[in-house]
C-alpha positions in Angstrom: -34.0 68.9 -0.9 -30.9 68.8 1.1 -32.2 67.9 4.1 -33.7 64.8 2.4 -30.5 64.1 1.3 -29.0 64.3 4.3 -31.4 62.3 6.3 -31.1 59.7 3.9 -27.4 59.4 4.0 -26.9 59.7 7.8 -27.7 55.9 8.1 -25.4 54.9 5.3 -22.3 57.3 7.3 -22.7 55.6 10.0 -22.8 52.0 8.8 -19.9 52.3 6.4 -17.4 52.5 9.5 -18.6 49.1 10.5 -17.9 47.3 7.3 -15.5 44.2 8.0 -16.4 41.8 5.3 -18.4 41.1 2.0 -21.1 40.5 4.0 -21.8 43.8 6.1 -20.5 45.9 2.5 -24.0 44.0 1.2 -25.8 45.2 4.0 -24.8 48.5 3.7 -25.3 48.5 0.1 -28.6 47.3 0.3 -29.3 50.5 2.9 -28.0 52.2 0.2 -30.3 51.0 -2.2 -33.5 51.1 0.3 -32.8 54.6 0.8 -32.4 55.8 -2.6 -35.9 53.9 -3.2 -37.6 56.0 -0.8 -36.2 59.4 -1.5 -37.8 58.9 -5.6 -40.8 56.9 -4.3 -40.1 53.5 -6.3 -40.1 50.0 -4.7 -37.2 48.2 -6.3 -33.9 48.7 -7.1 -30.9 46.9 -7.6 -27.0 47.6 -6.9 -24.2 46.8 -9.0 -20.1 47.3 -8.4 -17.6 47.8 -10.7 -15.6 44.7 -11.5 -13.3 46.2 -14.3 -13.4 48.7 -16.9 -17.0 49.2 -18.4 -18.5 45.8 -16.6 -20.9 45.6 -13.3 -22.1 42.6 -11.3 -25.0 42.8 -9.4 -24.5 42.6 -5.5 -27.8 43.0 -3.3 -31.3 44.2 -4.6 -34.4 45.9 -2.9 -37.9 45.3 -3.2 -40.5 46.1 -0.6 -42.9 42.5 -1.4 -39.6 40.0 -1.6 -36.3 39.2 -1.3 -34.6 39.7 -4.5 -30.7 39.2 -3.7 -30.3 35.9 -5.0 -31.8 37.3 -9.0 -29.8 40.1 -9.0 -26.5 38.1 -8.0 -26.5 36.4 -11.2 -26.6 39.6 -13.2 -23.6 41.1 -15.4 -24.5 44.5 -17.2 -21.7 46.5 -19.1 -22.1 45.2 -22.7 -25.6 47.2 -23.0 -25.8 51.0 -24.1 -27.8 51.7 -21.5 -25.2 50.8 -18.8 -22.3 52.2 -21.6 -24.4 56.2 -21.9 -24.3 56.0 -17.7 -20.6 55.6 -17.8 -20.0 57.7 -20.9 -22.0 60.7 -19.2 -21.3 59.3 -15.0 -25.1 60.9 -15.1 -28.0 59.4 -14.1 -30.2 57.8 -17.7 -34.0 57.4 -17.6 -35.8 54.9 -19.9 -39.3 55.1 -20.5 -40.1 52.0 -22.2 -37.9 49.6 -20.8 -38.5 46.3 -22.7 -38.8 47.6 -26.4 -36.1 50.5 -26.2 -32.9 49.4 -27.6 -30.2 50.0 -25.6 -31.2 47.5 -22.9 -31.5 44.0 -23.0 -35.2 43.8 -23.8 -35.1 40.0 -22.5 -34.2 41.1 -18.8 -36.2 43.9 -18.8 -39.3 41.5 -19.6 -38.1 38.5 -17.4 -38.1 40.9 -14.6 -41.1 43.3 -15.5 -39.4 46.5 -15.8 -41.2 49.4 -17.3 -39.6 52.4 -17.1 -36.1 52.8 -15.6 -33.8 55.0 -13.8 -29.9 54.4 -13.9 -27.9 55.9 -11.0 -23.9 56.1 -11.0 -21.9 55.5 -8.3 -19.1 58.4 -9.4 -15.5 58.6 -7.6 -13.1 61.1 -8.6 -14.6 60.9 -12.6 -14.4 57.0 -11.9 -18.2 54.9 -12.1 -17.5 52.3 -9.4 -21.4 51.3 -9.1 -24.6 51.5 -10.6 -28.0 51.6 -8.5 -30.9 50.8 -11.2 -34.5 51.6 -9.9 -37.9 50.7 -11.2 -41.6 50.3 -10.0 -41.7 46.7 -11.4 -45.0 46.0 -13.7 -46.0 50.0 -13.0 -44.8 52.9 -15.0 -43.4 56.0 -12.8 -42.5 59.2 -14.0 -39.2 60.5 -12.9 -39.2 64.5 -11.8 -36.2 66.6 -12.9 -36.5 66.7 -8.9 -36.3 63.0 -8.2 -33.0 62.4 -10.4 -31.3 65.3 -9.3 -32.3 64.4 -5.8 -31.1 60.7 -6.9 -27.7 62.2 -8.3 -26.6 64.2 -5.3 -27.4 61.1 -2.8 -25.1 58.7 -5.2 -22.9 61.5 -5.1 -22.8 61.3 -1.2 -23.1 57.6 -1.0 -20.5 56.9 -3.8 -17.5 58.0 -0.9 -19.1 55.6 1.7 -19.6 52.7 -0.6 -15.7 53.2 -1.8 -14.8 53.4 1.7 -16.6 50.3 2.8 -15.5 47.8 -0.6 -12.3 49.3 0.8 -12.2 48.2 4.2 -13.9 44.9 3.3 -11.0 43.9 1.2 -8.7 45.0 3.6 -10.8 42.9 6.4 -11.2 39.9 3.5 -7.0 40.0 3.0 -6.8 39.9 6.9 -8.9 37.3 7.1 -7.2 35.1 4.4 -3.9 36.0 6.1 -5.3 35.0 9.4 -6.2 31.8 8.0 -3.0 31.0 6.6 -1.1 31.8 9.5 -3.6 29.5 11.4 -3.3 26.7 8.4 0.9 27.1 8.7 0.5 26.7 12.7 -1.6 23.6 11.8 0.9 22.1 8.8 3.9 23.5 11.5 2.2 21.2 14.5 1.9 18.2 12.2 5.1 18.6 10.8 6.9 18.5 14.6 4.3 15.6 15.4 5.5 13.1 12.3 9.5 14.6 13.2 8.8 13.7 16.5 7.5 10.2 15.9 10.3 9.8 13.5 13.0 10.9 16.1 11.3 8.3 18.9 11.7 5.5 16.8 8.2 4.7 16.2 7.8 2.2 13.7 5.7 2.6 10.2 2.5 1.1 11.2 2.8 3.7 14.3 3.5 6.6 12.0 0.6 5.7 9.6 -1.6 6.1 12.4 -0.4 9.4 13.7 -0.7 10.8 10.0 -4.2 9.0 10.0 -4.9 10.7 13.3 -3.8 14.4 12.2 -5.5 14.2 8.7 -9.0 12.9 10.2 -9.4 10.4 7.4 -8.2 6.4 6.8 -4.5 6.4 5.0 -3.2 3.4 3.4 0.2 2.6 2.2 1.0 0.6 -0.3 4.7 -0.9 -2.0 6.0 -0.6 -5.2 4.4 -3.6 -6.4 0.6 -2.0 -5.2 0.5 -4.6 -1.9 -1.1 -3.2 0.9 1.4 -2.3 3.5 -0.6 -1.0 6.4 -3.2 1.3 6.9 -5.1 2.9 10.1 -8.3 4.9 10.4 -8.7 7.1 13.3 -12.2 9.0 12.1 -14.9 5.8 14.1 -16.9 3.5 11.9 -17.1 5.3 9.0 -14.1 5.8 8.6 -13.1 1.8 9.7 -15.7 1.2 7.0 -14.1 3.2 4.2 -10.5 1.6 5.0 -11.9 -1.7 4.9 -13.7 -0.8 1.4 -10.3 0.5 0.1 -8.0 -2.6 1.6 -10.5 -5.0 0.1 -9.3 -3.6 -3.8 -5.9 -3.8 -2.9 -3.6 -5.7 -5.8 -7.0 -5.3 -8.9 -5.6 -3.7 -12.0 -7.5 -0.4 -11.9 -6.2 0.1 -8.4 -2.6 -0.9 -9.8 -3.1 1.1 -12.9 -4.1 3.9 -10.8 -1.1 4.2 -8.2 1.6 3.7 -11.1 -0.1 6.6 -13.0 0.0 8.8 -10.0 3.5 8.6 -9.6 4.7 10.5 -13.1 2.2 13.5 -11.6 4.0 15.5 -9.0 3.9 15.1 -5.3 -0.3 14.4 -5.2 -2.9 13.6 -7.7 -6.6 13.3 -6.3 -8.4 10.7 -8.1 -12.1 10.1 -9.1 -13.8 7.3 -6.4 -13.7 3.6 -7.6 -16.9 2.0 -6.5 -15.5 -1.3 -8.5 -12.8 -1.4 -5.7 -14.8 -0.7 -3.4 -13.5 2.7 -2.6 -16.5 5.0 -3.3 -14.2 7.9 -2.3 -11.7 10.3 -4.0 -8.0 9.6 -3.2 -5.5 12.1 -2.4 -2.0 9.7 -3.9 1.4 10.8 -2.4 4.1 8.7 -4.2 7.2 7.9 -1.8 10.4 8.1 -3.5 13.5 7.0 -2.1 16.9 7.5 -4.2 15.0 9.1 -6.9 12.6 6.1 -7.3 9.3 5.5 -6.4 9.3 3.0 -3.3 5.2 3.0 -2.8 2.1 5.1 -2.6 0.3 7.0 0.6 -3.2 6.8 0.5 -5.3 8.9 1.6 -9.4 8.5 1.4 -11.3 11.9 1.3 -14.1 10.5 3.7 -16.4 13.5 5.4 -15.2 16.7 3.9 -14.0 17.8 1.0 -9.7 17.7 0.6 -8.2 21.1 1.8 -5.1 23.3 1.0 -4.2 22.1 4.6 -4.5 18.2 3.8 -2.5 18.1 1.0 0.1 19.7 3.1 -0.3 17.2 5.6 -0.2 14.4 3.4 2.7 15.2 1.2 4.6 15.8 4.3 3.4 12.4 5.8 4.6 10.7 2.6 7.9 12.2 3.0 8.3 11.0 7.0 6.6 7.5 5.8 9.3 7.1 3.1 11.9 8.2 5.4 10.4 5.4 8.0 10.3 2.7 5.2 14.1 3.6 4.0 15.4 2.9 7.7 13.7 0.2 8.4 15.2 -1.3 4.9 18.6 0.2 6.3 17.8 -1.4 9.6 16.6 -5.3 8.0 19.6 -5.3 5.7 22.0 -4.6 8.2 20.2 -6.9 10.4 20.7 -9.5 7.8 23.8 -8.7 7.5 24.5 -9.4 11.1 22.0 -12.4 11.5 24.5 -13.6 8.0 27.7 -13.1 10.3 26.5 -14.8 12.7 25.4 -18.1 11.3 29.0 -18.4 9.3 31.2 -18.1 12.7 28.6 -20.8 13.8 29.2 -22.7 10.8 32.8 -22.3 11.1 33.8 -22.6 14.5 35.7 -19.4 14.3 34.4 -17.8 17.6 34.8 -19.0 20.7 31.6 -20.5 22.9 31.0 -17.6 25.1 31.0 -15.1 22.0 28.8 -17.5 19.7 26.3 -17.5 22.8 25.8 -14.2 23.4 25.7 -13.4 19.8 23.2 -16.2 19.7 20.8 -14.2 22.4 20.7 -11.1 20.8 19.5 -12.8 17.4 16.5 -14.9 19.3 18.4 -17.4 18.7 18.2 -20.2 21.6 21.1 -22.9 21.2 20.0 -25.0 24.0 17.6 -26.5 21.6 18.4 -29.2 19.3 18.8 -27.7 15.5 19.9 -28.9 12.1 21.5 -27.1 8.8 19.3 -27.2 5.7 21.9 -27.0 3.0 20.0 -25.7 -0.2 21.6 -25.8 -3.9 21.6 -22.9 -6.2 19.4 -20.9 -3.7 22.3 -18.0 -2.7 19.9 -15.2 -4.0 18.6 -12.8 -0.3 14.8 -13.6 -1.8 15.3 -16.8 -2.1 16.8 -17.6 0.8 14.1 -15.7 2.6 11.4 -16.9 1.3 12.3 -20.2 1.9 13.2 -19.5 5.2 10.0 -17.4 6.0 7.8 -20.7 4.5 10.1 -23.2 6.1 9.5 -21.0 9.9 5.6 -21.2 9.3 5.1 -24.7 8.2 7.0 -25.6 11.3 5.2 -23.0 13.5 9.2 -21.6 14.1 9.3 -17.6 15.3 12.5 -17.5 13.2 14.6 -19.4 10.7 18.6 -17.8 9.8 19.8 -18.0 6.6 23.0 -17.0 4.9 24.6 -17.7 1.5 28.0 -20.0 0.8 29.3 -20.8 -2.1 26.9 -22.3 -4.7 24.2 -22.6 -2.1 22.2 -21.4 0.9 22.2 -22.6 4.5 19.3 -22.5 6.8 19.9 -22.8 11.1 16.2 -24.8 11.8 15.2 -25.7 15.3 14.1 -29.4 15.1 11.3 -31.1 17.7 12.5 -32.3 20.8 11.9 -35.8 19.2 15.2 -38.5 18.4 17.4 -37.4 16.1 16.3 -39.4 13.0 12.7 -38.5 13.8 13.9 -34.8 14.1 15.7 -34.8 11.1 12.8 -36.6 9.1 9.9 -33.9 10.3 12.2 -31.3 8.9 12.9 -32.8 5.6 9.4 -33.6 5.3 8.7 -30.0 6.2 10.9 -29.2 3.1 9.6 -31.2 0.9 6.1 -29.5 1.7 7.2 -25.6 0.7 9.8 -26.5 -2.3 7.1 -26.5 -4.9 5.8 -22.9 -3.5 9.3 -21.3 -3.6 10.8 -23.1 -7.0 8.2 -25.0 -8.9 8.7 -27.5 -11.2 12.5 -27.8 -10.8 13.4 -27.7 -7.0 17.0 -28.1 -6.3 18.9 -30.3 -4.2 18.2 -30.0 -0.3 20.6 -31.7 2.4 19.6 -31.8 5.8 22.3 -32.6 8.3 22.4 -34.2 11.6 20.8 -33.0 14.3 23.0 -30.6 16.3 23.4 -30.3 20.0 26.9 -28.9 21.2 28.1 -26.0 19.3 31.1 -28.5 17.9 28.3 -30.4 16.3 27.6 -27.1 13.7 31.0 -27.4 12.0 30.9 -31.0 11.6 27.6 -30.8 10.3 28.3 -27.7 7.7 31.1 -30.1 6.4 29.0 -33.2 6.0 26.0 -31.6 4.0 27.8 -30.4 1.8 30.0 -33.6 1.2 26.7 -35.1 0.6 25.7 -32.8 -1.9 28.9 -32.7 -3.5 28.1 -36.6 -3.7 25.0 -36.0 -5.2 26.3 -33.9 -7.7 28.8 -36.5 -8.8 26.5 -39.1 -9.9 24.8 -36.9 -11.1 21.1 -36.8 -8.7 19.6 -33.7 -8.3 16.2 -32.2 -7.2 16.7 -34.6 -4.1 15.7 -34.0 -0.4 18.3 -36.1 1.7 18.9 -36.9 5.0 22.9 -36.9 5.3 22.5 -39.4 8.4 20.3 -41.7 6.4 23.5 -41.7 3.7 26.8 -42.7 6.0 27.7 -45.8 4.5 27.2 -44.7 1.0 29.0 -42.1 1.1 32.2 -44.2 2.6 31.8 -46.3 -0.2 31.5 -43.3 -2.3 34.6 -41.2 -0.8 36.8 -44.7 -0.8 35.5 -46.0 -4.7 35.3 -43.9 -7.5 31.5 -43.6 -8.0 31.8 -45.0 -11.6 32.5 -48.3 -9.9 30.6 -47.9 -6.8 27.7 -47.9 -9.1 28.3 -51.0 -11.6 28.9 -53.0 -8.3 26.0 -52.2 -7.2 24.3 -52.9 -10.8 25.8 -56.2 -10.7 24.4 -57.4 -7.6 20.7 -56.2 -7.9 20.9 -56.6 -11.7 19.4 -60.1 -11.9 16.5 -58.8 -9.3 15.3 -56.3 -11.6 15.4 -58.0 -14.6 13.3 -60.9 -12.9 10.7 -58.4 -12.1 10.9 -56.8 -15.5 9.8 -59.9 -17.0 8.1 -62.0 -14.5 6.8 -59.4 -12.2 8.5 -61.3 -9.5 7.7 -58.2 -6.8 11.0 -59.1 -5.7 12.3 -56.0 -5.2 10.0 -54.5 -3.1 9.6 -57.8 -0.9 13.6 -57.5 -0.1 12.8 -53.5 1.1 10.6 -54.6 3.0 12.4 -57.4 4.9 15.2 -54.8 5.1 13.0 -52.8 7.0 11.4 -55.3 8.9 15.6 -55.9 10.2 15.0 -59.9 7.9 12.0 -60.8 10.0 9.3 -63.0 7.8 6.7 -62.5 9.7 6.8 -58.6 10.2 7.7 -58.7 6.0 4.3 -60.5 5.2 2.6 -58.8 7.5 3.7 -55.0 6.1 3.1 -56.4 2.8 0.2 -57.7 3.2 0.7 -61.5 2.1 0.9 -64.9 3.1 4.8 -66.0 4.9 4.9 -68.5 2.9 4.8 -66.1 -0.4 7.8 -64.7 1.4 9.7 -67.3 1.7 9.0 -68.2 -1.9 10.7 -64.9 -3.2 13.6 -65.0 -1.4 14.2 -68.5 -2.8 14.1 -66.9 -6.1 16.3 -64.1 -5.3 18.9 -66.6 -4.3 18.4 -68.5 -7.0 18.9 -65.7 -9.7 21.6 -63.5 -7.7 24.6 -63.2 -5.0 22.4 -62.3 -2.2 20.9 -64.8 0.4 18.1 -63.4 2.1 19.0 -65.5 5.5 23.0 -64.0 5.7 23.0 -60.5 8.1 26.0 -59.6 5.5 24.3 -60.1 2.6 21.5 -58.2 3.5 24.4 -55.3 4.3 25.5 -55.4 1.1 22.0 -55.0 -0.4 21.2 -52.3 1.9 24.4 -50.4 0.4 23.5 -51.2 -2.5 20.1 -50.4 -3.3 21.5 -46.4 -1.0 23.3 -46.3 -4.2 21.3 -46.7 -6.3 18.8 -44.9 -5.3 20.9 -42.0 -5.3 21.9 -42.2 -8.7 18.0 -42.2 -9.3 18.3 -45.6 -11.4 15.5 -47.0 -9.3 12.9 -44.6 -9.6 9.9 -46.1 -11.5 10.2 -49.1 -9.4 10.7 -48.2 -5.7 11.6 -45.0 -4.2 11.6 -45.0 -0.5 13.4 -42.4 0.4 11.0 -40.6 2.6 9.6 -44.3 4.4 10.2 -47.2 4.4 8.9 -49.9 2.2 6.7 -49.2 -0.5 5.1 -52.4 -2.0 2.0 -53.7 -3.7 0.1 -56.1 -1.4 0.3 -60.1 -3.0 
């Protein structure tokens, strides 16, 4: 009997040395198993390890027509009597009638077709660390006193290798898991000097987001504290490119806003579920960027091939750090370019600098003074966002790289390269540039713009930060706001203006176009508009009709009426002056809007 034993077990010696993983102790416990089959004469078994006190899960089964390891993998015994009498006695128990004796669980013993049943411990030092269960599936066998004592002394035998082995695989499986983190830390370490690196060289955010996008193997997006798409990159080929496109295409819906603000309250990740209504059918791996102690934005992450690992998260919470720290100096770096661009613009203003400086200053802020420019003085507009985004709209609606901006007292200044046009003409497409992006930037009530002469020499920018904003102290005297002026267009006036209190500046005026407007009140004389149009026809009849559209002599038949009811004479130069001044004054105190307003051309009139 011995030397069955011990033929049996010299396989099971020599393969417990080997074991280095959960995967060889199987194989060995399935030699295990084989053997003890053959030594009783059976052809099934099954072999079960101790998981805690009283409780077994099955590891690998033995059958000589099939493989049964997957079955016996998703078996637990413990609770049962029959497993409890093997531990109470660490004996081997025979059961004869297998699915009607009670301590078993009849269920299993029928599902599997067990009719009698021998239960083997595993026994170490008065310990049960494993249970070998054999049967003859569907066929009774009777167990010798032989058999189970030969069964007993080879479990005996087999119970030191099997400790051995479980041993040396845990000590293999905590090498391996240690060899894995010391390869994920060299991983996170290399990433980490990468994103330091790229940080140190000055590479910008976009650049960074692709690095990160590069080391993580999946598309990353980053988005600002109001949920607007940033950038993004995607460095995994089309499928990626595809999933980043998805993703970018949802940027600013609710759920997606909803989403990112949730995040942020939930430490430094949260993985959320995919969002095929915005278009991102993948998870997302959120990194909030804080800054100060507040959230600045969201990093993105899209969990496109496999599934997010240990090592991922790593990289991405560390990318959102080096992304935030990006994004805070390149805030630092645009304020204090501002600042700078701010400086600038006010020793222009002011003449305070001499040429040489102002020049070179000029160059480093791409700013070329060779070309012709004029000063956009805007009221009630001092606020940094709205001086930039007026600036930003006014640069692209004139297709200008760059427009400066800085803030005086009780308004904003813009520095805006004109056309290389004359200087009314310059002046004009500016203003009408203006007039174009107020509505964008201020809506219904847009404020009152002056746009000064055009500006050549740097002498000119002094002169012309002192004459715009005359003017709109002048407009804000009689009381005109909301207008977009051209302070050229407005020299006389404002003589009159700065030499006459504007009180009577304005009744003058009121008494000499008085008796016009009441004529066209009540007759519909179209008197008015035919004198704005011989002004800007410089008194000609002919050009007058023409531009109006009517006959000469219908012409000449309102200005016999207008010197017939008023002061002016159509045919005097001076008189025409005066009107000219006149109706400037007027139309800056806004008392002719409803009947002409041609501020922005010249003559507006009904053909008749």
């Amino acid at each position: 009997m011995e030397s069955q034993v011990l033929e049996a077990f010299t396989d099971i010696a020599r393969d417990a040395t080997a074991v280095n993983s959960p995967e060889s102790l199987d194989t060995l416990l399935r030699t295990v198993g084989r053997r003890l089959c053959e030594l009783i004469g059976v052809r099934r078994c099954s072999v079960y390890l101790g998981t805690g006190p009283g409780e077994f899960q099955g590891r690998v089964g033995y059958y000589v027509l099939d493989d049964i390891d997957a079955g016996v993998k998703l078996l637990v015994s413990g609770s049962d009597r029959f497993t409890e009498e093997i531990v109470a006695t660490r004996a081997p128990v025979l059961i004869t009638d297998a699915q009607h004796d009670p301590r078993t669980v009849q269920s299993t013993m029928q599902r599997w077709g067990v009719r009698d049943m021998l239960g083997v411990p595993l026994v170490m030092d008065t310990e049960v660390i494993g249970i070998i269960y054999l049967d003859d599936r569907e066929t009774e066998h009777v167990y010798t006193d032989r058999q189970i004592s030969l069964a007993q002394t080879f479990a005996n035998l087999a119970a030191l290798s099997v400790r051995q082995a479980a041993l040396l695989a845990e000590v293999s499986q905590r090498a391996a898991v240690i060899e894995a983190q010391r390869r994920e830390l060299a991983q996170a370490t290399a990433a980490h000097e990468r994103l330091t690196d790229a940080v140190l060289s000055g590479l910008t955010l976009v650049d960074i987001v692709r690095v990160l996008a590069d080391l993580l193997s999946r598309p990353v997006l980053v988005y600002n504290l109001n949920q607007v798409l940033m950038t993004s990159s995607a460095r995994g080929g089309d499928r990626h490119n595809t999933a980043l496109q998805g993703a970018a295409r949802g940027t600013g819906k609710a759920e997606l806003v909803a989403a990112l603000r949730a995040s942020g309250e939930t430490g430094p990740s949260v993985v959320l579920a995919p969002a095929p209504a915005l278009g991102c059918p993948h998870r997302r791996m959120i990194c909030p960027m804080v800054i100060e102690g507040r959230t600045a934005g969201y990093l993105v992450t899209l969990e496109t091939g496999g599934r997010f690992s240990a090592l991922d998260t790593r990289i991405a919470q560390h990318g959102a750090t080096v992304v935030t720290l990006a994004m805070f100096h390149e805030l630092r770096q645009s304020a204090a370019r501002d600042q700078a661009r701010q400086e600038f613009l006010g020793d222009l203003l002011h003449g305070g600098r001499d040429p040489g400086t102002i020049a070179r200053r000029a160059q480093v802020h791409g700013i070329d003074l060779a070309l012709p420019h004029v000063l956009v003085r805007i009221a009630e507009a001092a606020a940094p966002e709205q001086r930039g985004g007026l600036a930003a709209a006014l640069a692209g609606e004139l297709g200008l790289a760059d427009v400066l901006t800085t803030a005086v007292p009780g308004a904003a200044v813009l520095l805006v390269a004109t056309p290389a046009e004359k200087e009314i003409a310059a002046a004009r497409a500016v203003r009408d540039a203006v007039v174009r992006v107020l509505p964008a930037q201020f809506g219904s009530a847009p404020p009152t713009v002056v746009i000064s002469s055009v500006c050549r020499e740097l002498g000119d920018y002094p002169r012309a930060a002192v004459e715009v904003r005359r003017v709109m102290d002048l407009l804000a005297r009689i009381g005109r706001r909301g207008q977009v002026e051209l302070a050229g267009e407005l020299a006389v006036s404002r003589l009159i203006a700065s030499s006459v209190p504007s009180a009577q500046a304005l009744d003058v005026a009121r008494q000499l176009v008085g008796p016009i407007l009441e004529l066209d009140r009540v007759g519909h004389a179209e008197l008015l508009p035919t004198l704005r149009a011989l002004l800007a026809e410089d008194g000609q009849v002919r050009g007058t009709a023409r531009l109006l559209g009517v006959h000469e002599n219908t012409v000449r038949y309102r200005m016999a009426k207008v010197r017939d009811c008023s002061a002016i004479d159509p045919h005097r130069l001076d008189s025409l002056l005066d009107l000219r001044y006149c109706l400037q004054i007027l139309d800056l105190a806004g008392e002719l809007v409803g009947d002409v307003d041609n501020r922005s051309q010249d003559v507006v009139a009904p053909p008749g």
